[in-house]
Each structure stands twice: as structure tokens, then as C-alpha cells.
MARMI-878549 format. One record per residue (C-alpha): residue in one letter; residue number from 1; x negated, y, z. Coordinates in Angstrom, 2 decimals, always signed. Example, Ala and Ser with C-alpha at 12.3 -4.5 7.8 and 13.67 -1.06 7.14 Angstrom:
2
- A; 1; -12.30; -4.50; +7.80;
- S; 2; -13.67; -1.06; +7.14;
//
This chain:
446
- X; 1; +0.00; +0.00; +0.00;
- X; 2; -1.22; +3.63; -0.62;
- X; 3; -0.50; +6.89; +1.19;
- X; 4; -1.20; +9.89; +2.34;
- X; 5; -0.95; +11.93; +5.72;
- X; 6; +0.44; +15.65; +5.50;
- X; 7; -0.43; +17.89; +8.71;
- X; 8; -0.73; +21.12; +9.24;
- X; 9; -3.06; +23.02; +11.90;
- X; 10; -0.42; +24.26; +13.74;
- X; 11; +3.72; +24.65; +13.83;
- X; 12; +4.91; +27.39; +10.97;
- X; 13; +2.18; +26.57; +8.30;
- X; 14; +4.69; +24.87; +5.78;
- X; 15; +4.51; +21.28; +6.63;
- X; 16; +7.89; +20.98; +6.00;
- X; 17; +8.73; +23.10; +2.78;
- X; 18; +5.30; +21.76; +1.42;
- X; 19; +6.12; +18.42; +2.49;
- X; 20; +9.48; +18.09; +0.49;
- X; 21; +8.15; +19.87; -2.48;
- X; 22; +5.57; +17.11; -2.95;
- X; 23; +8.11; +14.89; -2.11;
- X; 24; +10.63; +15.24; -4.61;
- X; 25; +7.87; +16.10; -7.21;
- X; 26; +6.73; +12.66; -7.01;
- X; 27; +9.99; +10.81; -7.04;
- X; 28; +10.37; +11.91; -10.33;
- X; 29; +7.95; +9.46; -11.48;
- X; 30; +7.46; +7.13; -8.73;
- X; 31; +8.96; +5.76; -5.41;
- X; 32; +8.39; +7.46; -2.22;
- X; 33; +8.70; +6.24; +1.21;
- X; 34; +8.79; +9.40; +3.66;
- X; 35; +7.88; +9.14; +7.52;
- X; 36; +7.69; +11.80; +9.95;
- X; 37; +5.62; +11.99; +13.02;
- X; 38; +7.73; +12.55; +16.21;
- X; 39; +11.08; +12.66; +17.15;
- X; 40; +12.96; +14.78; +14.80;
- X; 41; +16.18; +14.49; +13.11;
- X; 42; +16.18; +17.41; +10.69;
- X; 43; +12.94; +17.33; +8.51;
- X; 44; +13.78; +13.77; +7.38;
- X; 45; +17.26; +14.66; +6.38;
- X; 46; +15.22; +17.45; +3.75;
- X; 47; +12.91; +13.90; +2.84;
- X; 48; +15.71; +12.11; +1.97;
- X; 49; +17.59; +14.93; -0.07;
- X; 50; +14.02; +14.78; -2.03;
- X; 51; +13.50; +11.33; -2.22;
- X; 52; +16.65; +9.73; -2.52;
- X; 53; +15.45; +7.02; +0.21;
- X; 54; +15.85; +7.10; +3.94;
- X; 55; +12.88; +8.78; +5.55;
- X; 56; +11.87; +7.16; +8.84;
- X; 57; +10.52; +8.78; +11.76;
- X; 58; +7.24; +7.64; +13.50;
- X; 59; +6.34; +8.38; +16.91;
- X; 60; +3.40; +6.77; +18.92;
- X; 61; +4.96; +7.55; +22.33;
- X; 62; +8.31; +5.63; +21.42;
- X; 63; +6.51; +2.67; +19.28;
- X; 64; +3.15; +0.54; +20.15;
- X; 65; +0.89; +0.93; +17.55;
- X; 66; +1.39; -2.80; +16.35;
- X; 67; +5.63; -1.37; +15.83;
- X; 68; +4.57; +1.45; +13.85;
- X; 69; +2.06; -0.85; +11.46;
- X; 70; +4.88; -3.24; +11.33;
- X; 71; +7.61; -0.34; +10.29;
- X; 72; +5.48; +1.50; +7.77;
- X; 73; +4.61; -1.71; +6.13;
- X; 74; +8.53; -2.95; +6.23;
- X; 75; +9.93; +0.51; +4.92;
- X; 76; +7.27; +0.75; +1.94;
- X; 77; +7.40; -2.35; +1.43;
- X; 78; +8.74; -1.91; -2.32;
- X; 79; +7.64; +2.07; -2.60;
- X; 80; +4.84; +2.75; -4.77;
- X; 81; +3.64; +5.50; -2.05;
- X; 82; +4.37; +6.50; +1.15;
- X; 83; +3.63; +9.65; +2.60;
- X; 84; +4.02; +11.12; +6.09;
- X; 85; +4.70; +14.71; +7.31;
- X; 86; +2.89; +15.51; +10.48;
- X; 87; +4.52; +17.46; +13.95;
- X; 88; +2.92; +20.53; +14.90;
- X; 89; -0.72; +20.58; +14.72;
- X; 90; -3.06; +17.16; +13.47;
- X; 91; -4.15; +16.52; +17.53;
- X; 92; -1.11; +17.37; +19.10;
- X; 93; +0.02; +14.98; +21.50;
- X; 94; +1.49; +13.80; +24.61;
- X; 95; -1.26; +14.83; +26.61;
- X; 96; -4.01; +17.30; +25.87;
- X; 97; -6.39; +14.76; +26.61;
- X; 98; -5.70; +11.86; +24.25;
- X; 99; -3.83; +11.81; +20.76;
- X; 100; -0.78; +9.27; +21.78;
- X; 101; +1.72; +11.07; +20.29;
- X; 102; -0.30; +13.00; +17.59;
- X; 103; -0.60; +12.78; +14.00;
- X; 104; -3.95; +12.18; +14.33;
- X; 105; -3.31; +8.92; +16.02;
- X; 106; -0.87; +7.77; +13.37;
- X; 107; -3.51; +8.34; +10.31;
- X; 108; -6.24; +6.59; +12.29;
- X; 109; -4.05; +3.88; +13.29;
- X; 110; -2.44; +2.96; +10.00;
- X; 111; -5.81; +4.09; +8.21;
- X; 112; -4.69; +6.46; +5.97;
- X; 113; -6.34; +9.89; +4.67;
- X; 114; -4.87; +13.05; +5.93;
- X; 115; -4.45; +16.23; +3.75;
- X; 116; -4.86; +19.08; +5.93;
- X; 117; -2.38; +21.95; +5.20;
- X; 118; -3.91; +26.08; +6.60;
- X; 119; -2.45; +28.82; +6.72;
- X; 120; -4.74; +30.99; +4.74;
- X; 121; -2.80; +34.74; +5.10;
- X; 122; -5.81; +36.94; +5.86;
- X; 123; -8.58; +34.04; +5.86;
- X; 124; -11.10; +33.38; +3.43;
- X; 125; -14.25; +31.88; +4.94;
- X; 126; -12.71; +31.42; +8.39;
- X; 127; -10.41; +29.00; +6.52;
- X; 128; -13.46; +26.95; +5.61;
- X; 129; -14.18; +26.81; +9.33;
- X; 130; -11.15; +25.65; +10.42;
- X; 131; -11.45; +22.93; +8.14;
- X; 132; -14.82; +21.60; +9.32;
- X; 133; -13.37; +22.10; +13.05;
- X; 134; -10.53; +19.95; +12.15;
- X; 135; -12.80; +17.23; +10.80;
- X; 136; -15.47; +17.60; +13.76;
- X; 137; -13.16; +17.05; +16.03;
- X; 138; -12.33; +13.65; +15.15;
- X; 139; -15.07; +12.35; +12.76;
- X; 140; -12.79; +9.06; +13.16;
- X; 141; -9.28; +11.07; +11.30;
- X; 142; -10.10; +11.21; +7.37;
- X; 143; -9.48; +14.76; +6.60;
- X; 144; -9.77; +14.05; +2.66;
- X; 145; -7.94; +17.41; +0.75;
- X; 146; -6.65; +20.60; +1.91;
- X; 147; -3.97; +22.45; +0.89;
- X; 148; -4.02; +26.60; +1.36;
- X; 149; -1.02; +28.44; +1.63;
- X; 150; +0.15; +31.86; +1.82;
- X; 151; -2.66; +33.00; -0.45;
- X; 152; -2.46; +36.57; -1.93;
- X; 153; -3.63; +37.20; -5.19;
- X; 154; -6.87; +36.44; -7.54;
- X; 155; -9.28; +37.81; -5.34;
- X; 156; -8.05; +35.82; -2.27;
- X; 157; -7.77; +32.26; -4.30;
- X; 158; -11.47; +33.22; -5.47;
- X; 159; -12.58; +33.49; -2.37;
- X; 160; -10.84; +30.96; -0.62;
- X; 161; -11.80; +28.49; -3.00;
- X; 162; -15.48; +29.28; -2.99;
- X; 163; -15.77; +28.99; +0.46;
- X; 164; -13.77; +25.52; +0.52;
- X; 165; -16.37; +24.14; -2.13;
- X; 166; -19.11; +25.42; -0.53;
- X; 167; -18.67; +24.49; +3.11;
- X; 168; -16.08; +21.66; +2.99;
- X; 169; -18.65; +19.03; +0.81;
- X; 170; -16.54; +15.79; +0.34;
- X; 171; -12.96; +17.66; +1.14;
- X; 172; -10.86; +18.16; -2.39;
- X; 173; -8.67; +21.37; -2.71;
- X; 174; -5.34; +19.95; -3.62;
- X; 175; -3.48; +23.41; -4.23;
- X; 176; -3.55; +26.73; -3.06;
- X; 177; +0.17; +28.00; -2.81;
- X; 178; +1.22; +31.97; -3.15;
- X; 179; +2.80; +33.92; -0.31;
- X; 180; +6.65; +33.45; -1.20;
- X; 181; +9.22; +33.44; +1.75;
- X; 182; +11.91; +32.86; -0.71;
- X; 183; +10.82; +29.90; -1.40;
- X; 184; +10.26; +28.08; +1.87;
- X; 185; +12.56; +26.86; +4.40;
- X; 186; +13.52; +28.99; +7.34;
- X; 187; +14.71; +28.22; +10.71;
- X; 188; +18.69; +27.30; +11.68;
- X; 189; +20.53; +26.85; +13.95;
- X; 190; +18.54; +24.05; +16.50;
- X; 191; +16.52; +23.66; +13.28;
- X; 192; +17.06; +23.66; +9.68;
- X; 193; +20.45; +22.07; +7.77;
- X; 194; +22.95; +19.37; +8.94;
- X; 195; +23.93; +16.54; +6.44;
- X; 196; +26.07; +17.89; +3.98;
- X; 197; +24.57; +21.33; +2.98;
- X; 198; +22.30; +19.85; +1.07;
- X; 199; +21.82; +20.42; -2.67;
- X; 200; +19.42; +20.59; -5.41;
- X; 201; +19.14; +24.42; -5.44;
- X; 202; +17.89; +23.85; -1.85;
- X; 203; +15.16; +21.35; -3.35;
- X; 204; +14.40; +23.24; -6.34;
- X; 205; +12.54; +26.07; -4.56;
- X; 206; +10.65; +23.88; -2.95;
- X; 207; +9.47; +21.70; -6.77;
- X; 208; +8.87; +25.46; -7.33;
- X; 209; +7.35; +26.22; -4.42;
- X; 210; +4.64; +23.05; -4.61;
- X; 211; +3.77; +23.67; -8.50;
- X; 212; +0.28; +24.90; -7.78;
- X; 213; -0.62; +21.12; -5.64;
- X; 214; -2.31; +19.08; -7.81;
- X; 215; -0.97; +15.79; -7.85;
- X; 216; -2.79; +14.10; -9.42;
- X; 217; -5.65; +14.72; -6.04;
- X; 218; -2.82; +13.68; -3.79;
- X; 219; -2.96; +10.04; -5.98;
- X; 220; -6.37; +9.69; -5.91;
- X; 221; -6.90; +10.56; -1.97;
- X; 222; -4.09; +7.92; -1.35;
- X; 223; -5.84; +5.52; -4.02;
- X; 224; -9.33; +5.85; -1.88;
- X; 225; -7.76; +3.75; +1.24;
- X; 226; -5.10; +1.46; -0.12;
- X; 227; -4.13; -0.21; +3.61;
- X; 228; -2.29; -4.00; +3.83;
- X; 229; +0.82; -3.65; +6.54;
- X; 230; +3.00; -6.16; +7.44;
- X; 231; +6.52; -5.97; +6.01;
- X; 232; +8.83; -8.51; +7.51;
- X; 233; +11.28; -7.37; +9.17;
- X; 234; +10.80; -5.55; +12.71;
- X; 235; +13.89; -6.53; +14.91;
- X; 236; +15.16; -9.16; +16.85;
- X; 237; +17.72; -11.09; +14.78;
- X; 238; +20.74; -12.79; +15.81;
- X; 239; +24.12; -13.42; +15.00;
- X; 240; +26.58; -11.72; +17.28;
- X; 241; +29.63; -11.51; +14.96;
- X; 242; +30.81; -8.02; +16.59;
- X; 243; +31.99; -5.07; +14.52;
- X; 244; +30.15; -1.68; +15.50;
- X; 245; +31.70; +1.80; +14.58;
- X; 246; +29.57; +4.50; +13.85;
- X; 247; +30.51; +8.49; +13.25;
- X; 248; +28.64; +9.68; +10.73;
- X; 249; +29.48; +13.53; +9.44;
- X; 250; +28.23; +16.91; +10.14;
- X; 251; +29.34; +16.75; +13.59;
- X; 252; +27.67; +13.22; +14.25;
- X; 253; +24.53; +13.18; +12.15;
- X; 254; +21.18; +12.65; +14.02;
- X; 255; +20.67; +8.80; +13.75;
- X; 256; +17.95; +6.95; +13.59;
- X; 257; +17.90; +4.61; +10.59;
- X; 258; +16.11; +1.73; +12.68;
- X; 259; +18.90; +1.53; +14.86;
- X; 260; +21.59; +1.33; +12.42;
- X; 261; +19.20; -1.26; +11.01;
- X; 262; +18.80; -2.96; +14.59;
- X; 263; +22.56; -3.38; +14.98;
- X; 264; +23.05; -5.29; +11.44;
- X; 265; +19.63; -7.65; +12.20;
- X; 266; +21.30; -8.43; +15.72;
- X; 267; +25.00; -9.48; +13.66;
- X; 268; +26.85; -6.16; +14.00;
- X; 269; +28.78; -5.56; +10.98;
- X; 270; +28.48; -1.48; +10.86;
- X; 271; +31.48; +0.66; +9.32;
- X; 272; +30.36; +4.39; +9.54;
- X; 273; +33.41; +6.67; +9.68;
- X; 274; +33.92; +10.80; +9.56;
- X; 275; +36.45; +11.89; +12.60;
- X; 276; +35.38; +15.71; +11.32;
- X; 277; +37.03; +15.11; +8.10;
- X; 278; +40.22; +13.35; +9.72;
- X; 279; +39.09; +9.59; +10.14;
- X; 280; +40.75; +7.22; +12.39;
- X; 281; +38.98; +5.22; +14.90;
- X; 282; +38.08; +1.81; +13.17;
- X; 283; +38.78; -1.17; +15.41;
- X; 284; +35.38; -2.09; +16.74;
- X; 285; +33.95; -4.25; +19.41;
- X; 286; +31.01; -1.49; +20.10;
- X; 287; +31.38; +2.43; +18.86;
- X; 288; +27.75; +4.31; +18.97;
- X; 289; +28.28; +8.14; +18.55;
- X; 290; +24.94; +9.79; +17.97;
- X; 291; +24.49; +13.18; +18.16;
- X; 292; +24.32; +16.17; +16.06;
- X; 293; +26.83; +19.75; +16.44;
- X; 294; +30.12; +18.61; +17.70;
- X; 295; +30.14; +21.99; +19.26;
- X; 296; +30.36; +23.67; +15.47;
- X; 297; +32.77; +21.29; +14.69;
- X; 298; +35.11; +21.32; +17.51;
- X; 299; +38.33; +22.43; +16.69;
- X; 300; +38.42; +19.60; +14.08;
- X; 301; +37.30; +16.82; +16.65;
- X; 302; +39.74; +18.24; +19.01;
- X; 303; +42.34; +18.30; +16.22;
- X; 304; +41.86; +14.71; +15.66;
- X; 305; +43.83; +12.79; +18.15;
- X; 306; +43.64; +9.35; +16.67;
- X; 307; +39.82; +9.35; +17.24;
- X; 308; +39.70; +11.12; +20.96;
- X; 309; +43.02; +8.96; +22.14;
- X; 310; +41.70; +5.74; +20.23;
- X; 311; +37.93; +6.07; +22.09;
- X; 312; +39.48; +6.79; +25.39;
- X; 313; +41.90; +3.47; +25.09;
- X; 314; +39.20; +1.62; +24.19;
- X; 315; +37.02; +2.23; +26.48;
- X; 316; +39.67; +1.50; +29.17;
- X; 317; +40.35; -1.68; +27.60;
- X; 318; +36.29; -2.35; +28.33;
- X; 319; +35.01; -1.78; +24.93;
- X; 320; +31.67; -0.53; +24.56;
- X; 321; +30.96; +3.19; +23.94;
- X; 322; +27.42; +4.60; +23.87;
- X; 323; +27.00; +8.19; +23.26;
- X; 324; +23.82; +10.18; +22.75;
- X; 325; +23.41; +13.58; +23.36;
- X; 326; +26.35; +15.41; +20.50;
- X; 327; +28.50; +11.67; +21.13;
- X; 328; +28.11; +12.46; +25.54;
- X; 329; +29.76; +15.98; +25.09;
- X; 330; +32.35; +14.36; +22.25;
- X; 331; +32.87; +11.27; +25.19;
- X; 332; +33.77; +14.30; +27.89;
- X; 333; +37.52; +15.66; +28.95;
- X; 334; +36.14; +19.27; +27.26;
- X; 335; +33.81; +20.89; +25.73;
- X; 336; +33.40; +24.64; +26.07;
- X; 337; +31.86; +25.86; +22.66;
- X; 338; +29.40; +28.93; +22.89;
- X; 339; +32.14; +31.37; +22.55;
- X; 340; +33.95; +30.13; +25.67;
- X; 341; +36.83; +28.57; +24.34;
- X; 342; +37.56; +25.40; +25.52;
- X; 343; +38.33; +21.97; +23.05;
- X; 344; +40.04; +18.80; +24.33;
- X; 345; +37.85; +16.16; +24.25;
- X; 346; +37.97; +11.56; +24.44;
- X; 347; +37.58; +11.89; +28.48;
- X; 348; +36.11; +8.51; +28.89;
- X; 349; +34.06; +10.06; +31.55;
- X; 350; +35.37; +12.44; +33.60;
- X; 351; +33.22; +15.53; +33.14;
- X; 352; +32.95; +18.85; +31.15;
- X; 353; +30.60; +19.65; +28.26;
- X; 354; +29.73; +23.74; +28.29;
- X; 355; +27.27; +24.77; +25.79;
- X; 356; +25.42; +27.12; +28.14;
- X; 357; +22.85; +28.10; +26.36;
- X; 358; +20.08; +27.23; +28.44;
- X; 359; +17.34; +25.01; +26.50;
- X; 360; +16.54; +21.60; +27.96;
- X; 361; +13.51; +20.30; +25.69;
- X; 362; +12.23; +19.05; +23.17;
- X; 363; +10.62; +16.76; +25.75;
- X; 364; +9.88; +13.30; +25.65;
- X; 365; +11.59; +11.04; +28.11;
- X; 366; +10.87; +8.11; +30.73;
- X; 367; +13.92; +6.30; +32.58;
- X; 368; +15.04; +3.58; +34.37;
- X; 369; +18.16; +1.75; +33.84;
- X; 370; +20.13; +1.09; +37.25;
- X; 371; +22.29; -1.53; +37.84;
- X; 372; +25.45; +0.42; +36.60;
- X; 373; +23.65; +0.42; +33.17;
- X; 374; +26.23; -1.72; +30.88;
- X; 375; +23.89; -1.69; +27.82;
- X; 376; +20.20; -1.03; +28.90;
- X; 377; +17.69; -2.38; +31.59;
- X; 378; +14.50; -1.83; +32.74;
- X; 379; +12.65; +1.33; +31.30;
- X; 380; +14.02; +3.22; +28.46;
- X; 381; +11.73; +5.75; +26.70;
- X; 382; +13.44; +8.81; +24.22;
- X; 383; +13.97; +12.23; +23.99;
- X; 384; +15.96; +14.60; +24.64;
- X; 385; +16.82; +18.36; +23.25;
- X; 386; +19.91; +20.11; +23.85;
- X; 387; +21.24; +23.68; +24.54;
- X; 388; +24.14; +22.09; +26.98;
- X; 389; +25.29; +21.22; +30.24;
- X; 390; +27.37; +18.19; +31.53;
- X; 391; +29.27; +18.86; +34.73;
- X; 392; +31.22; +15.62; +36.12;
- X; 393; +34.15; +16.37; +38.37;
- X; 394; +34.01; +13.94; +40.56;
- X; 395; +30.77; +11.55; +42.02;
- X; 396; +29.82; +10.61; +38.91;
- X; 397; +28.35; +6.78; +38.36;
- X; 398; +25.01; +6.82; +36.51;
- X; 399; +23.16; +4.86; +34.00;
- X; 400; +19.87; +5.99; +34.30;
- X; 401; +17.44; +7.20; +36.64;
- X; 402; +14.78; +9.94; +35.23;
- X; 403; +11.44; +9.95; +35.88;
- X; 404; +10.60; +11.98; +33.03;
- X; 405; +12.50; +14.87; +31.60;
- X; 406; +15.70; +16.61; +32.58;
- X; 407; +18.72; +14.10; +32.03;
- X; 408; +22.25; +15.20; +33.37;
- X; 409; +21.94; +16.34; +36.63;
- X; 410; +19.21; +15.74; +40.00;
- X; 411; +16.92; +13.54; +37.59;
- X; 412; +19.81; +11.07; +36.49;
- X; 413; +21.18; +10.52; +32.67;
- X; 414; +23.74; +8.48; +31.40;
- X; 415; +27.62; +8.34; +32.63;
- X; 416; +28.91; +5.04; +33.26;
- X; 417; +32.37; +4.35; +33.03;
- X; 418; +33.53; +0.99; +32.51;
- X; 419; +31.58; -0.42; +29.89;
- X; 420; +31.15; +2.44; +28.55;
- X; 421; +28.13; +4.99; +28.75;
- X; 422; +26.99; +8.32; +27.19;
- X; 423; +23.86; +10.10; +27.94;
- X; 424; +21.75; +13.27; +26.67;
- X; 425; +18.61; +10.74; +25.67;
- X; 426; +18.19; +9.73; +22.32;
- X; 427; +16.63; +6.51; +22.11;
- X; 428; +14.65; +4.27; +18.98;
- X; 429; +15.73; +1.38; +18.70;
- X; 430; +11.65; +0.01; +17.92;
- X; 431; +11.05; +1.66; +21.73;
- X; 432; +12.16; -2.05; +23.11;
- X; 433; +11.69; -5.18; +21.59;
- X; 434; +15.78; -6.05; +21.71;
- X; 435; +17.14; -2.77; +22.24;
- X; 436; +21.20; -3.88; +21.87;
- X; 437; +20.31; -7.06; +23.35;
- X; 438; +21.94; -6.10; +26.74;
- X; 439; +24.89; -4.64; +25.11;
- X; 440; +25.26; -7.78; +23.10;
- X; 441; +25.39; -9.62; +26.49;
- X; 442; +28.14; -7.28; +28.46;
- X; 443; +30.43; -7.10; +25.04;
- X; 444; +30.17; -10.88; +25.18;
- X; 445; +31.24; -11.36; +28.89;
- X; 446; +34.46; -8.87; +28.35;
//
């Protein structure tokens, strides 16, 4: 398999607009497999757009390294190149003294070359610098290309790219990109776009945007390390013969792929559904609500009776909901939207969502499953990133108990009622080696 790392020096250097641009360049001749490092939900929805396959998100906190070999192998497994857009800068991590949770990590771990993107605006020699401090840093991480943006003019590319070719011996320079905010992606609300606004003339700029990368250098810096991966499948397989539910719209859209894929290796057949547009609530044996902006979107959840009155029933009747972060406040009695007004709600717990604007994350998360826990045990590792509160009304029965990050309230996550249980973590289903295997278990003793 061949393919290349993009990472930037920092956060705000282009990764993303870059990124897609070479992305959906490619795919017009060739098959891409996208990754991202970390947990994120909205840069891979831009991958996909460009590459018209699922990009997957890898993160070395969530996944051993022998997960995220297995995964990369598995989801390129007939792609003719895979590459992977870095979080934040190359050696940020989980620790400012080792590179778990870095990009860095990731290239050296799966052995592939990394293409180093700089922000150029105002540098010309000092960009030269950065790139040999990059590389010394790490004389293990194979900084192989660079890519300038935000360059100004002939006399800035002429500088810039004599000081690349004289200082950076052995490093190509893949493209130097002009200084054009219309053409790059700005920041949204909690990041970029949600699942349906995207369209080609959203793409387009960014083709545009990416002309002046040479891709042809991005094909022959993945060509120099060709890696060998496994590529059987990653999950624990079984046949349950359950039915699992899923919500997937603009109000429910931050999944990730592996655990839709983790539900069908473990038996689940998976109907996806849209309550924004008016859907019903499918009979189902388990529902999973993921999150996303039910807050945007909630005078057409609330609107929807058949999906609020059919989750509450069935969870009263002891079927299985799990709810993560966007699904918890759709699972409460209300939830207050950032105006104030107030939406009805399932109520399968009996608490109130309030979008109160105070920021809880992006953090990475450590928890233990307590004996309430109908679908988890032992230690459950995620993330968690949300502008809301949960307030239960009564004393509340918990799921989880948080020994890293902020969860729902005094260091616990994760309302239990019945069978039933939604929680402000979102979780990988690769962070476990049978991650529905408990749920499997309590659906089967009902």
C-alpha cells in the first residue's frame, strides 16, 4: 500500500482546505482512502464529499498501535492511495512529553512519509528553518515534501523556494499556494459544515485552491515507502440476529464509521433513519443516537412525536438506547436551545438539556463503567466536546465514573435508566476489543 501523511506546523495553516483539495484532485484518477488523526467528526465529512469514500478517523490515544495498522490496512485495502490529514501541529499529543496522540506517532508507526504543510505569510528563509526544526526534532518522522502556503507574489515564491532548495537538501517542494481566503474553508458553527450542505461548489474552490501542488511529487513521496498492513477485518464477529436503529441527518450526524461497522460484524442488521425530516422510529432491538446539532434542529425533533413517544416506550419496555453527546440531550424531557426557548424532548431520563454556552472540551476522556452500566464495563476511553449542560431532576443513576475529563456532573457521565443509557462521551468502537459485546449480552437477557 502507498501513502502519504499531510500535517501542518500548527492549527490554521490549511490542513484541511489543502487536504481536500488534494483529495478530490486525485480521485479523479485514482482511489483514495482518507484518515484523519484525532477525534474529529467534521474534517472527514469534507474527505468524503471529495473522495466519494468514507474517511476514517485515526487516533493513537483511542486505538493501540497494532488497531490502527490493522484499520489502515482494512480501509485501503482496495484504494490505490491512502492519505491522512494531520490534527494541529506534526508533535502534538497527549502529553508534551511523548507523541501518543500526535501525528507524528501515526507516520512513524504505519511508516509512511509526511508532507509538511507552513504557513509561509511573511517568511522566506525562516520557513526553511522551520522545516529543518521539524525534521530535527524527530530524525525518526520522514518529513519528505513541503507544501508553502499563503505565499504573496513572484518575489516571495522566489525566495521561498530558494531557500527551501538550498537548506532543505533531500525535502521536495510539492506546491507553493497563493494567499486566497476565498478559497479556503472557514470556521462554523462548532466547526465547519454538517452533512447535507455539502456540494461541489464547496469542493471546487478547494481543486482550485490546490492547483499549484504538484501531484505528481505527492505520488512519488508515497511511491518511496510502499508499507504492507493487514486488512482482515478488525472486529469481533458474531451473529446476534438483533436489529439496531440509527438516526442519521443533520441533527444526528457525528458517527464513527467503525462503529456502524462494529454493529453489522457483531450481527446487528443497521437501518439508519432521519427523525429531522419526519421519520418514524423503526422497530429495533437497540437504537444508537450519535451526536451532532439537535439543538439547530429542535423544533423539528420536538415536532416529531412518533420518534420522541416511540424512544421513550421503548425504552420503558427495556429496549436498549445509547446516546452520545447530540443523542443524551435528544434522550432528555427538554432541551433549552441557545435562545432560551424550551423543546419537548424523548424523556427517557429524567433531566434537562440547556445549551449554556459554556465550553466543555475538546478533551480526551478516561472512565469507568459502574455496575449500573447496561452496555459497557470496565474502562471506556473517548472524547468529549460540547457547549451544553445536563441537569437531572431527581438523584440521577449513573453509567460511568470519570477519571478523566468533565462528564455530566461531579466527575460522572452516562444516565442510566432501565436499559437504557446516554452520555456526553463519544466513544470508537476500535477503543475495546468487543465494544457492543456487553450490550449484546443485556439485550439478550431482556
Amino acid at each position: 500500500m502507498r501513502g502519504v501523511v499531510l500535517a501542518g506546523t500548527g492549527s490554521g495553516v490549511g490542513k484541511t482546505s489543502i487536504a481536500t483539495g488534494v483529495m478530490s484532485r486525485l480521485s479523479k484518477s485514482m482511489s483514495v482512502q482518507a484518515f484523519k488523526a484525532g477525534p474529529d467528526f467534521i474534517d472527514p465529512m469534507y474527505h468524503t464529499a471529495a473522495t466519494g469514500r468514507r474517511s476514517r478517523n485515526l487516533d493513537s490515544f483511542l486505538m493501540d498501535g497494532r488497531t490502527i495498522r490493522n484499520l489502515v490496512g482494512y480501509a485501503s485495502r482496495d484504494a490505490d492511495i491512502c492519505v491522512i490529514e494531520g490534527v494541529r501541529g506534526l508533535y502534538e499529543g497527549f502529553r508534551g512529553d511523548e507523541d501518543i496522540g500526535s501525528t507524528a506517532y501515526l507516520a512513524k508507526m504505519l511508516g509512511l512519509p509526511v508532507i509538511l504543510i507552513v504557513d509561509a505569510r511573511s517568511l522566506t528563509r525562516s520557513a526553511a528553518a522551520i522545516v529543518n526544526g521539524f525534521r530535527a526534532f524527530d530524525p525518526d518522522v520522514n518529513i519528505a515534501g513541503v507544501i508553502l502556503n499563503n505565499v504573496s507574489g513572484k518575489q516571495h515564491t522566489d525566495k521561498l523556494r530558494t531557500a527551501i532548495e538550498r537548506y532543505c537538501q533531500g525535502v521536495q517542494l510539492v506546491g507553493m499556494i497563493p494567499k486566497n481566503p476565498d478559497k479556503s474553508l472557514g470556521q462554523r458553527y462548532l466547526g465547519l459544515h454538517t452533512l447535507r450542505s455539502f456540494e461541489e461548489r464547496e469542493i471546487t474552490p478547494l481543486q482550485d485552491l490546490t492547483e499549484p501542488i504538484d501531484l505528481d511529487r505527492i505520488l512519488d513521496i508515497a511511491e518511496s515507502s510502499p508499507v504492507d498492513l493487514p486488512a482482515s477485518s478488525p472486529y469481533t464477529e458474531r451473529v446476534c440476529g438483533l436489529k439496531a436503529a440509527v438516526p442519521m441527518d443533520d441533527a444526528f450526524c457525528f458517527y464513527y464509521k467503525e462503529n456502524i461497522e462494529c454493529l453489522e460484524a457483531s450481527g446487528f442488521s443497521v437501518e439508519t433513519f432521519r427523525p429531522t425530516d419526519g421519520d418514524g422510529l423503526p422497530d429495533a432491538d437497540l437504537y444508537y443516537l450519535g451526536g451532532g446539532y439537535p439543538e439547530l434542529h429542535a423544533d423539528s425533533i420536538s415536532a416529531n412525536r412518533d420518534f420522541l413517544e416511540g424512544l421513550r416506550s421503548a425504552s420503558s419496555e427495556g429496549k436498549m438506547v445509547i446516546g452520545e453527546c447530540g443523542g443524551l440531550m435528544a434522550m432528555c424531557r427538554t432541551l433549552t436551545d441557545a435562545s432560551g426557548r424550551e423543546h419537548r424532548m424523548a424523556g427517557v431520563p429524567d433531566a434537562d438539556a440547556r445549551m449554556t454556552g459554556v465550553r466543555h472540551g475538546p478533551t480526551y476522556v478516561m472512565a469507568e463503567a459502574t455496575g449500573s452500566n447496561p452496555a459497557f464495563a470496565g474502562e471506556v476511553r473517548g472524547h468529549e466536546y460540547h457547549y451544553s449542560d445536563v441537569f437531572p431532576r431527581r438523584d440521577p443513576e449513573f453509567g460511568f465514573h470519570v477519571r478523566r475529563g468533565t462528564g455530566i456532573s461531579g466527575k460522572m457521565d452516562g444516565l442510566v435508566s432501565g436499559n437504557s443509557m446516554g452520555s456526553y462521551m463519544h466513544q470508537h468502537a476500535l477503543s475495546e476489543k468487543d465494544w457492543i459485546g456487553r450490550a449484546v449480552e443485556t439485550i439478550a437477557r431482556r
